[in-house]
Backbone as a chain_set.jsonl record, in Angstrom:
{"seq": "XXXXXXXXXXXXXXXXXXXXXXXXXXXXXXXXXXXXXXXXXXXXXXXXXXXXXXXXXXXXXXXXXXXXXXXXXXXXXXXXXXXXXXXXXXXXXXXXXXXXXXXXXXXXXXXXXXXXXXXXXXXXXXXXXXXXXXXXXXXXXXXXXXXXXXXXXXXXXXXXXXXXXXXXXXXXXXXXXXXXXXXXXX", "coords": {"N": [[188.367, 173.318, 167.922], [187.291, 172.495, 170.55], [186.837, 174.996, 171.421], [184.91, 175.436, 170.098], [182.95, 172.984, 170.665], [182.572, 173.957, 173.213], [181.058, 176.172, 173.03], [178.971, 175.016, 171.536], [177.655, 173.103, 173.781], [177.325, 175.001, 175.535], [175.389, 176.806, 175.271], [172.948, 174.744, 174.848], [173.055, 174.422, 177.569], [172.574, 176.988, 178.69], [169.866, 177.646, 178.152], [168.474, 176.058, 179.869], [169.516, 176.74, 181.97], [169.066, 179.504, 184.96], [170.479, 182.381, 186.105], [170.105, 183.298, 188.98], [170.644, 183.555, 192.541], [168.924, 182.619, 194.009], [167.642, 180.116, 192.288], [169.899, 179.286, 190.789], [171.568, 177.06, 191.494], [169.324, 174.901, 191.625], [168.003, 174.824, 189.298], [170.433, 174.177, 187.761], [170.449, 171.959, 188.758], [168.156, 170.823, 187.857], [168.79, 170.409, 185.075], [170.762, 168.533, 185.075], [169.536, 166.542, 186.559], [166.762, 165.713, 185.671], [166.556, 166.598, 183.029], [165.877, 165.359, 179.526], [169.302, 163.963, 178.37], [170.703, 165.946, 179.606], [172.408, 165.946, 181.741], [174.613, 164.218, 180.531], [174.987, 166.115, 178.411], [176.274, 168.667, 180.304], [178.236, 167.303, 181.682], [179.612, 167.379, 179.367], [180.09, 169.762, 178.569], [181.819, 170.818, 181.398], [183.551, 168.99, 181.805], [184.907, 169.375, 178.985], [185.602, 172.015, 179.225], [187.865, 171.599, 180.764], [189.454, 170.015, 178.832], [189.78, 171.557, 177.361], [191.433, 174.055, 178.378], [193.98, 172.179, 179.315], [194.572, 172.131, 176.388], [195.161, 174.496, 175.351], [197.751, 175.21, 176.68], [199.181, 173.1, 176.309], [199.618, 173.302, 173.721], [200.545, 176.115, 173.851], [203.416, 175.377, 174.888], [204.255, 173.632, 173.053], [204.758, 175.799, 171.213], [206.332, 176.886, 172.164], [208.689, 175.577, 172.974], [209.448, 174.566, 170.164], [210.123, 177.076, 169.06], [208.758, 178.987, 167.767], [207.514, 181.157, 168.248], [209.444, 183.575, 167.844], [210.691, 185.956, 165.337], [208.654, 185.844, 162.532], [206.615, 185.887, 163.689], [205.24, 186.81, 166.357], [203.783, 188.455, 167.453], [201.936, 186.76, 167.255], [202.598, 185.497, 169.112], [201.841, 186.514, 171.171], [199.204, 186.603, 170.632], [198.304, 184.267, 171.497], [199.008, 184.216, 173.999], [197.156, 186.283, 175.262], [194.934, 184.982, 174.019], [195.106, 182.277, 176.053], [194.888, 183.649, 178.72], [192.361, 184.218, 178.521], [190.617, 181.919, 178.236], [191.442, 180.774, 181.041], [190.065, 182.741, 182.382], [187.425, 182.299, 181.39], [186.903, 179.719, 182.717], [187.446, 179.835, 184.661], [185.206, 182.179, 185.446], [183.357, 180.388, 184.798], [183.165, 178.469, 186.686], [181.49, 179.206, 189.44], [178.828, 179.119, 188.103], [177.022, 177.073, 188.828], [176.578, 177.337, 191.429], [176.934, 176.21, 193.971], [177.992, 174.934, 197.498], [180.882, 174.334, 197.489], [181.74, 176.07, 194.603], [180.501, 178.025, 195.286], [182.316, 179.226, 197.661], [185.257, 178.414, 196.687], [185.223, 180.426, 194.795], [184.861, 182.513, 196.343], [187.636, 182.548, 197.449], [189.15, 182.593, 195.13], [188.688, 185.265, 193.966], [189.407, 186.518, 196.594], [191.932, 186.173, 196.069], [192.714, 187.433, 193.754], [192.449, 190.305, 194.705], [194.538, 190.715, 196.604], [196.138, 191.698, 194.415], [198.788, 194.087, 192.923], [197.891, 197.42, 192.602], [195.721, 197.273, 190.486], [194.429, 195.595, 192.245], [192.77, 195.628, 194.019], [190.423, 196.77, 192.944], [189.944, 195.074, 190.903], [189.016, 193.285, 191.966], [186.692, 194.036, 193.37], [185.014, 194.93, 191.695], [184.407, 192.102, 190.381], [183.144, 190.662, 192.387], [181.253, 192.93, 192.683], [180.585, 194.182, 194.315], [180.314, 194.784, 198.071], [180.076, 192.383, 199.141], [179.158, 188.941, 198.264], [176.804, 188.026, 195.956], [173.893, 188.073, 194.529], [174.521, 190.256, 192.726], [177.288, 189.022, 192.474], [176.762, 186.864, 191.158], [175.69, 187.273, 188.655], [176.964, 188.668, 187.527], [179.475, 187.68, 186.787], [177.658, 185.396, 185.366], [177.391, 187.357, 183.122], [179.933, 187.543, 182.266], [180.856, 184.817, 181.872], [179.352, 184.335, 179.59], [178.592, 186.333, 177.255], [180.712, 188.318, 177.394], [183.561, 187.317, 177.854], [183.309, 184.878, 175.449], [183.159, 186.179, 172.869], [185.38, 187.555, 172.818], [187.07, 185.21, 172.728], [186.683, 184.24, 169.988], [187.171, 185.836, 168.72], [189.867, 186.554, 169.047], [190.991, 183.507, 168.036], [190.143, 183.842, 165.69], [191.855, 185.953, 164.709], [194.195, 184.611, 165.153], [194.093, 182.377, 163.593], [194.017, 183.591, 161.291], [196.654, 185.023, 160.92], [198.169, 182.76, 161.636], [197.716, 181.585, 158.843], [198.714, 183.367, 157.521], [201.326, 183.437, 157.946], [202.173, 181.204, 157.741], [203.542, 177.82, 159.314], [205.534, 177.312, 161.645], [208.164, 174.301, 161.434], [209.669, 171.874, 163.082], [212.079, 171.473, 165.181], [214.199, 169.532, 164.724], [213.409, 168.775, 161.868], [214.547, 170.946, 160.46], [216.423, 172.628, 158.2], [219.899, 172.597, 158.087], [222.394, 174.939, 157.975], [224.576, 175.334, 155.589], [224.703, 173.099, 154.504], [225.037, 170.999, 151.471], [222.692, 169.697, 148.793], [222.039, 166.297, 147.969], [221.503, 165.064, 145.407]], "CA": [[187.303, 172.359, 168.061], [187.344, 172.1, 171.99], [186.029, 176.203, 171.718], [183.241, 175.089, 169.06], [182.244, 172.024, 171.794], [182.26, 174.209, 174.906], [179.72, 177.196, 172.481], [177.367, 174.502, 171.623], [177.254, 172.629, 174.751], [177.263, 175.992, 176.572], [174.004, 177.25, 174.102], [172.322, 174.306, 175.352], [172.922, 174.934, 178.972], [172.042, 178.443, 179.008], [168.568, 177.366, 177.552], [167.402, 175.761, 181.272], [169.958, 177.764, 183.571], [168.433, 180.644, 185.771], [171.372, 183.075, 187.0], [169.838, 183.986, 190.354], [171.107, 183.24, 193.74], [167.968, 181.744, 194.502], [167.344, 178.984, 191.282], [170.879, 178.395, 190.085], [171.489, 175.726, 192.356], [168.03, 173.986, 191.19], [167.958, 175.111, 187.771], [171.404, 173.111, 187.527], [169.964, 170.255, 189.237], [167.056, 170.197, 187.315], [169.465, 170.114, 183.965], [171.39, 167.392, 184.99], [168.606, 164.707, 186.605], [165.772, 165.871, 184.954], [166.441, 166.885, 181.088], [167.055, 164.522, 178.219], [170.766, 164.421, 177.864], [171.287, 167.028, 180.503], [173.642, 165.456, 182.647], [175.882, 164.692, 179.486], [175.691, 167.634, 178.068], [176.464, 169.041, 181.39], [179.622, 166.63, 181.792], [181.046, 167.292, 178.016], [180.699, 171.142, 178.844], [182.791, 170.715, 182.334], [185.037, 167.913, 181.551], [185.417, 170.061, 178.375], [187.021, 172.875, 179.671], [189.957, 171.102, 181.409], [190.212, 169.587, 178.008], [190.543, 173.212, 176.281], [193.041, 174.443, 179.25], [195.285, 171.651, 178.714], [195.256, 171.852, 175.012], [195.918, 175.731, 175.2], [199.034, 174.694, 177.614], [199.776, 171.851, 175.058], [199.967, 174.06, 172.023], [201.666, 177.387, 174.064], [204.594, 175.082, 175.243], [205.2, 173.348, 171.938], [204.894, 176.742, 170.281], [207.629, 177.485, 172.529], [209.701, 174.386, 172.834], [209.524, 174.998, 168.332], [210.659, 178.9, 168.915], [207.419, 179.49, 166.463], [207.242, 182.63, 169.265], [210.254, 184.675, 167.517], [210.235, 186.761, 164.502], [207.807, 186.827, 162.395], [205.329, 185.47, 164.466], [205.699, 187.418, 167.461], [201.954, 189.21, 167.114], [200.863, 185.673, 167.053], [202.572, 184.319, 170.501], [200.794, 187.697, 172.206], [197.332, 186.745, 170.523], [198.211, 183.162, 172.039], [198.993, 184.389, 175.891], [195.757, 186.328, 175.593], [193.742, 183.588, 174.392], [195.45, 181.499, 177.304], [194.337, 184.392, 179.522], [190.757, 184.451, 177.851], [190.495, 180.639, 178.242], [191.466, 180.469, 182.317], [189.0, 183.459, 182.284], [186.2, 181.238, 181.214], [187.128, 178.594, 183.553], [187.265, 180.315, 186.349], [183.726, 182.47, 186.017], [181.687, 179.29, 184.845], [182.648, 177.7, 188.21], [180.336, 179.856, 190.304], [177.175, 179.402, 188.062], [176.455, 176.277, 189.25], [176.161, 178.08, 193.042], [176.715, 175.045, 195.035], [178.95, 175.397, 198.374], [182.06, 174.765, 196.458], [182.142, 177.115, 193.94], [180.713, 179.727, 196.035], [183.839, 179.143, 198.438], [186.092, 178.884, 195.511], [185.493, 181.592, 193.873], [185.513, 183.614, 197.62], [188.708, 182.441, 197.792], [190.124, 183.386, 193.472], [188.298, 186.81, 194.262], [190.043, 187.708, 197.831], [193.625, 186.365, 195.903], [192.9, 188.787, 192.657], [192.857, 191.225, 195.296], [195.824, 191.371, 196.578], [197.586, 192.472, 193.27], [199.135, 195.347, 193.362], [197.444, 198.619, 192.425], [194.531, 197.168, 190.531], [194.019, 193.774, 192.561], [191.47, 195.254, 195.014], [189.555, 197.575, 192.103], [189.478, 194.07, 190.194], [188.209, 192.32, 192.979], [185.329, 195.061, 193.866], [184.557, 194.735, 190.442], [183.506, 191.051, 190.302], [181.821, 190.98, 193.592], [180.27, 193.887, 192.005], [179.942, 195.255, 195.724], [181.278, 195.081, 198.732], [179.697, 191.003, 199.494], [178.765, 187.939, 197.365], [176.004, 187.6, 196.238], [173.056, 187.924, 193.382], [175.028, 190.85, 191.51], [178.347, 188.765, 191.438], [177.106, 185.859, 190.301], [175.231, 188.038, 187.527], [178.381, 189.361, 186.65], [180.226, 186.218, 186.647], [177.375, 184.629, 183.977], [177.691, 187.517, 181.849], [181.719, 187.611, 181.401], [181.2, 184.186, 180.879], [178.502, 183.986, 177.919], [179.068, 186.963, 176.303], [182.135, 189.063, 177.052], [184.902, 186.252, 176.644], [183.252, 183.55, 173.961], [183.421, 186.833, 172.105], [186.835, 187.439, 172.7], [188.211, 184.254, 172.575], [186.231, 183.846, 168.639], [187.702, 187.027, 168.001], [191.382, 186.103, 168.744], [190.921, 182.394, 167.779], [190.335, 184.334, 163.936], [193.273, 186.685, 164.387], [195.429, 183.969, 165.646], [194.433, 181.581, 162.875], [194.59, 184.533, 159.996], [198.05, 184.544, 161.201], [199.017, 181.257, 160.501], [197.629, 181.117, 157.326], [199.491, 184.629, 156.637], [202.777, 183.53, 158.316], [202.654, 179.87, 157.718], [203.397, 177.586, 160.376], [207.554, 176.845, 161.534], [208.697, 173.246, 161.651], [210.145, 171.681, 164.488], [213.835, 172.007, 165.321], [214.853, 168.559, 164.229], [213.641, 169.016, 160.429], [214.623, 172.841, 159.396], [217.558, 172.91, 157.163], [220.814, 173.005, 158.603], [222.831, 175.531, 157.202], [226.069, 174.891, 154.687], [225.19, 171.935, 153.512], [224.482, 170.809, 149.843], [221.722, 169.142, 148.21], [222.636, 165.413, 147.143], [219.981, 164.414, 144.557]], "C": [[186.816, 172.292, 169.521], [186.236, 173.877, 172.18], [184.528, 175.959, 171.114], [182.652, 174.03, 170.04], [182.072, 172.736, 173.147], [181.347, 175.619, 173.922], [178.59, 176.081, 172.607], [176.869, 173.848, 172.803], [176.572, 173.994, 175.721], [175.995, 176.751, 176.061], [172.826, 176.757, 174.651], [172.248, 174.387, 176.755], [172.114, 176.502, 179.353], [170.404, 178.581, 178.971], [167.558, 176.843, 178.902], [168.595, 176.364, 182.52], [169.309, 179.454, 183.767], [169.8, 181.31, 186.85], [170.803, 183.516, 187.844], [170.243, 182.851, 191.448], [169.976, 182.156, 194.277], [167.29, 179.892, 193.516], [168.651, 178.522, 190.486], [171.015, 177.361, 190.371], [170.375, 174.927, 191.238], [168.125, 173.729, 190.189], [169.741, 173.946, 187.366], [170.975, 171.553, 187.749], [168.84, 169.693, 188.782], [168.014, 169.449, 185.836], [169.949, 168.845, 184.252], [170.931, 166.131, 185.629], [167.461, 164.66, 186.116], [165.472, 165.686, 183.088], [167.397, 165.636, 180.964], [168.622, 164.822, 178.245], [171.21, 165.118, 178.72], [172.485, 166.75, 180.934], [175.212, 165.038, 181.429], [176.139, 165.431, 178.528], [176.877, 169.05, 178.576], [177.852, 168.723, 181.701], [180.548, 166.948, 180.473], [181.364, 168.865, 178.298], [181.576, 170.981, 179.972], [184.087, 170.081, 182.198], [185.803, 169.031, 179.933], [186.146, 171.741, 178.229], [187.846, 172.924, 180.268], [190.017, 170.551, 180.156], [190.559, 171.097, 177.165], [191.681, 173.896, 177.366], [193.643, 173.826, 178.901], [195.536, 171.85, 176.994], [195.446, 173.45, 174.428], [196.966, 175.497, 175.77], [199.625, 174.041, 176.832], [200.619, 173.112, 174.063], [200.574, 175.614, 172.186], [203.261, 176.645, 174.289], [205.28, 174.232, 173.92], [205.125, 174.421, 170.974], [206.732, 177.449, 170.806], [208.815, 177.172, 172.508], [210.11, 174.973, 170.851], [210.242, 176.311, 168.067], [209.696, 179.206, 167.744], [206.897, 180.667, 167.246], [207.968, 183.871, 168.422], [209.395, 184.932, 165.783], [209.778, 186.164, 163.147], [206.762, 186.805, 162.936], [205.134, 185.847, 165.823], [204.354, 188.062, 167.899], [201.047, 187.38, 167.601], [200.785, 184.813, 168.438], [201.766, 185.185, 171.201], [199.387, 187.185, 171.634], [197.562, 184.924, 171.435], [197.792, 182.819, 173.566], [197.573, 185.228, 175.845], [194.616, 185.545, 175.195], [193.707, 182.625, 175.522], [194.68, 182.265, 178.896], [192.712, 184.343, 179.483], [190.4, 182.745, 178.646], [190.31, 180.409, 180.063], [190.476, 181.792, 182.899], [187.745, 182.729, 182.553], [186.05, 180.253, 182.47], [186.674, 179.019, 184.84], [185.556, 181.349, 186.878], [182.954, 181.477, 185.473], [182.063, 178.364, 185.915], [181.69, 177.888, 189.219], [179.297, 179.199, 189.523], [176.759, 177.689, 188.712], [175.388, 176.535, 190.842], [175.835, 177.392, 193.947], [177.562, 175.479, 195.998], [180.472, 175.521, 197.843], [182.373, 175.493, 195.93], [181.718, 178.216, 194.583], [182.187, 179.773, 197.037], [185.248, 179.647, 197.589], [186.336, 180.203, 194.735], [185.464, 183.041, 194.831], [186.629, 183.784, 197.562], [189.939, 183.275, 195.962], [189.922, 184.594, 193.934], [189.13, 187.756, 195.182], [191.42, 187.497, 196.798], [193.874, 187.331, 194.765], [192.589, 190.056, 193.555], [193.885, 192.275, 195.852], [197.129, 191.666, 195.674], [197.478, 193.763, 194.013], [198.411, 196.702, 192.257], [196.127, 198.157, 191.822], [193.99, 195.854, 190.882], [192.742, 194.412, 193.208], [189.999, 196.251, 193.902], [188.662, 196.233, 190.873], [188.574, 193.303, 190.794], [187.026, 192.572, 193.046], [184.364, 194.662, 192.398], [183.666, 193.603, 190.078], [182.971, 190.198, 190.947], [180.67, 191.653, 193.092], [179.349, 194.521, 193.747], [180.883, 194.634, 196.602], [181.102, 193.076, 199.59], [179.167, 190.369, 198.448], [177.772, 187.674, 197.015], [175.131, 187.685, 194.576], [173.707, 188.528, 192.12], [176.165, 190.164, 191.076], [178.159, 187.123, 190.338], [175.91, 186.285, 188.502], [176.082, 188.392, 186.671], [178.872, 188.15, 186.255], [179.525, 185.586, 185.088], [177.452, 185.938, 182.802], [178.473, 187.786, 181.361], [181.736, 186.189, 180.676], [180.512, 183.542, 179.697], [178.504, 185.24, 177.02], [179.922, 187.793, 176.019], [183.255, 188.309, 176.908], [184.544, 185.14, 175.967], [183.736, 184.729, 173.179], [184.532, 187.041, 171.961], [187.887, 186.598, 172.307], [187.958, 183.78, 170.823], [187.25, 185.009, 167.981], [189.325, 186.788, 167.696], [191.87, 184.59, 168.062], [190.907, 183.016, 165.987], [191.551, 184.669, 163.867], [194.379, 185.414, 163.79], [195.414, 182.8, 163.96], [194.448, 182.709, 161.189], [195.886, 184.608, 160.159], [199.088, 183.727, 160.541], [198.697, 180.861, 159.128], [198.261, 182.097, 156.748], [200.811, 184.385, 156.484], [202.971, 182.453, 158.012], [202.755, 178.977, 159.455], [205.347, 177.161, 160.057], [207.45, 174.83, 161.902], [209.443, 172.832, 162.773], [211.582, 171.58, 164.162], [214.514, 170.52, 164.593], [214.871, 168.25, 162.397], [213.718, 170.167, 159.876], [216.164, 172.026, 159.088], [218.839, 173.216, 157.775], [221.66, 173.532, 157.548], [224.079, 174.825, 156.596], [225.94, 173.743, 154.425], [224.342, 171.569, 152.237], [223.621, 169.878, 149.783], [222.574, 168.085, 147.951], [221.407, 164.921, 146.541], [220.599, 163.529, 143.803]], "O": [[185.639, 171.933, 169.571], [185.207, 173.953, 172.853], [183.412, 176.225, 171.56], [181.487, 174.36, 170.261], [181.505, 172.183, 174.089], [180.792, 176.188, 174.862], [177.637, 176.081, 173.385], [175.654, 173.94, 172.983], [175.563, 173.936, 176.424], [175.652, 177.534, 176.947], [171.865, 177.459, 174.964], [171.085, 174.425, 177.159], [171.264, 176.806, 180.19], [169.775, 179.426, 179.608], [166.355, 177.072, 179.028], [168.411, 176.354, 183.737], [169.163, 180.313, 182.897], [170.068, 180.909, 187.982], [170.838, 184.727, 187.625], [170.19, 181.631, 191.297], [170.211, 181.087, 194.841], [166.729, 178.917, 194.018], [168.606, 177.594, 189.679], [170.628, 176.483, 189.599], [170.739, 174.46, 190.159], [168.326, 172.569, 189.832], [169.702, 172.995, 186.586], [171.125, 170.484, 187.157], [168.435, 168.557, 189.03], [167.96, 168.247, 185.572], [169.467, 167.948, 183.562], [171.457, 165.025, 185.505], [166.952, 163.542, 186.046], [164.714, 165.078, 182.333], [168.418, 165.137, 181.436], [169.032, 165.977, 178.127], [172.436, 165.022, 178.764], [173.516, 167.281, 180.523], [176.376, 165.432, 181.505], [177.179, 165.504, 177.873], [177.654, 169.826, 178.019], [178.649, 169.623, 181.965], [181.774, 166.847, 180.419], [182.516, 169.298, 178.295], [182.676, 170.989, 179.42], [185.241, 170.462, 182.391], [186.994, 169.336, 179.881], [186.884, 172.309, 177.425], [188.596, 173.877, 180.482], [191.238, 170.421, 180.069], [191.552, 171.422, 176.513], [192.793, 174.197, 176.933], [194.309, 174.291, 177.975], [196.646, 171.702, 176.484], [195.809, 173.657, 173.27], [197.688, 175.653, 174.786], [200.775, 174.393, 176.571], [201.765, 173.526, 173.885], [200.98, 176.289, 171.24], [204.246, 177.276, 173.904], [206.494, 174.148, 173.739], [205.411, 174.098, 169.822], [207.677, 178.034, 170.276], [209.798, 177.855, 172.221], [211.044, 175.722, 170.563], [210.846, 176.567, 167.024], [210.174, 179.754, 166.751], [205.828, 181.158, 166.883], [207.388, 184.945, 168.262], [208.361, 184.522, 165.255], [210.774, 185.928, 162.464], [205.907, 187.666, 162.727], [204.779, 184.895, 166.519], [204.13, 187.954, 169.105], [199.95, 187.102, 168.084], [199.939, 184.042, 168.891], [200.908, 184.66, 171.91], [198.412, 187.441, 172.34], [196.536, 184.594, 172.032], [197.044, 182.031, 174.145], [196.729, 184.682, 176.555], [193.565, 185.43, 175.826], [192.655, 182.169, 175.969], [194.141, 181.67, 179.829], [192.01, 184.445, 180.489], [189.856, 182.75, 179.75], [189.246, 179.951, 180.481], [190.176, 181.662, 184.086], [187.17, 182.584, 183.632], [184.986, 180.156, 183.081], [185.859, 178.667, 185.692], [184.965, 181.346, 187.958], [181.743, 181.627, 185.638], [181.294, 177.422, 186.107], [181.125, 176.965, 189.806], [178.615, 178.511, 190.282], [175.573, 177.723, 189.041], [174.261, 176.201, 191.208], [174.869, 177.559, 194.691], [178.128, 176.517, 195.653], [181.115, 176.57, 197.791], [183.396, 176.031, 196.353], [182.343, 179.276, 194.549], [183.024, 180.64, 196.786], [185.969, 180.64, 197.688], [187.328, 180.757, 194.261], [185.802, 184.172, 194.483], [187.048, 184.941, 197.589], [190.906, 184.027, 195.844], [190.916, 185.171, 194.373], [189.482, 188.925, 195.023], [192.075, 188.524, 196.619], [194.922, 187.97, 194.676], [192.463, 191.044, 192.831], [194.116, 193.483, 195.802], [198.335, 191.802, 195.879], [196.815, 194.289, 194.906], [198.635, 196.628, 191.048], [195.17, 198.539, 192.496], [193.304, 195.134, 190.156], [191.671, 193.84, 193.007], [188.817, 196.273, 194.243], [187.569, 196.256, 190.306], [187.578, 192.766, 190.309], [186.174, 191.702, 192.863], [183.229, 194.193, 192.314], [182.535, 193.759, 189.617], [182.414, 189.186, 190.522], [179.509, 191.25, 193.031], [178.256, 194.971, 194.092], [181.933, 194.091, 196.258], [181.907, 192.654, 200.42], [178.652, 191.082, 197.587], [177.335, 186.797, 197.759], [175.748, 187.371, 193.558], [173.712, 188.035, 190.992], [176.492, 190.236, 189.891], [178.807, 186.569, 189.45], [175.602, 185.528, 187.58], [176.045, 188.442, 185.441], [178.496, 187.694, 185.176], [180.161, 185.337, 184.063], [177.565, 185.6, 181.623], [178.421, 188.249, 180.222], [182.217, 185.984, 179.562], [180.885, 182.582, 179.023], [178.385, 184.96, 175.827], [180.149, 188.173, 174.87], [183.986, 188.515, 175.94], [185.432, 184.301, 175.817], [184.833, 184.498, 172.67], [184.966, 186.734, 170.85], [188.999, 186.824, 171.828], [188.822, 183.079, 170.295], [187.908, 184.94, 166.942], [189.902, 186.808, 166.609], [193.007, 184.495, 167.602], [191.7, 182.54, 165.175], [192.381, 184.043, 163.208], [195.014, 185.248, 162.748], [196.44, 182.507, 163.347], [194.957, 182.306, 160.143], [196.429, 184.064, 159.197], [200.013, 183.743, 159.729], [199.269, 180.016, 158.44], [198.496, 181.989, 155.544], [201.506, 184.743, 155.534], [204.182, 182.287, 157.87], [202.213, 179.379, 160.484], [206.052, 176.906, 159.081], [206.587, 174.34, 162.63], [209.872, 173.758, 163.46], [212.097, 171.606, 163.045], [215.475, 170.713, 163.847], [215.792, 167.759, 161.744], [213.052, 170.469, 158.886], [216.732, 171.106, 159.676], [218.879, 174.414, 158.058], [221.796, 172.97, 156.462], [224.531, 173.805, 157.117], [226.943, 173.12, 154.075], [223.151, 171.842, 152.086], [223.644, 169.075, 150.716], [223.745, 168.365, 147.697], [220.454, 164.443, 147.155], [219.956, 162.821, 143.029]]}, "num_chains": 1, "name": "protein.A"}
């Protein structure tokens, strides 16, 4: 539900944002003091993706706390950590489009630290710069990982993950499974 509220909010945003270096800024600031509704549309998309981080965090640590990770569902905790991955994905390239001093800073600063991985930190980095300085192409890049290369991804695994559970079921928590050797009293 939190992915279905950050598509449609994010549908309507896309509708008066302008990815260029020169009108994001504005084009944001027109959305949110200008347009009908803007500004809380604007606020349920933002505020609504710290509510979808925490409630991927929520629902990986009581998958884990539950042991609903081991066998047979083991396919299902990997489609989980890459939706978790997909998810802080999102987060992190729809901070730039706004293209206020903040997020340009911010996202100087995510960019130089996915650098220094090791072997492909600085090929990742180059990558979503998309050159060798900041500027029109990365925040080009930036809006289109995050409107159409991971919603797609994360719809895609969000199916898997829930074909899954309707294949595998879901496990019970540790305090009501069945403790072994003992009898039925009816």
């Amino acid at each position: 539900f939190a992915f279905l509220s950050q598509a449609v909010t994010g549908v309507f945003l896309a509708m008066y944002y302008d990815p260029s270096v020169t009108n994001a800024y504005e084009s944001t600031r027109h959305l949110t003091n200008e347009v009908f509704l803007g500004e809380f549309v604007r606020g349920m998309h933002r505020w609504g993706s710290s509510v979808m981080v925490i409630l991927v965090f929520l629902h990986m640590a009581r998958t884990f706390f539950f042991g609903a990770y081991k066998y047979p569902r083991e396919l299902n905790w990997i489609i989980g950590v890459v939706l978790l991955i997909l998810t802080m994905t999102m987060s992190f390239t729809g901070y730039l489009l706004p293209f206020d001093q903040r997020s340009y800073w911010a996202t100087v600063v995510g960019v130089n630290i996915n650098g220094t991985g090791p072997v492909v930190g600085p090929f990742l980095s180059d990558f979503l710069r998309g050159g060798a300085e900041f500027g029109s192409t990365t925040l080009s890049r930036f809006y289109a990982i995050h409107m159409l290369l991971v919603p797609g991804g994360i719809a895609a695994m969000i199916g898997a993950h829930l074909y899954l559970v309707t294949r595998l079921g879901t496990t019970a928590p540790p305090w009501l499974r069945a403790k072994t050797g003992q009898k039925d009293t009816v």
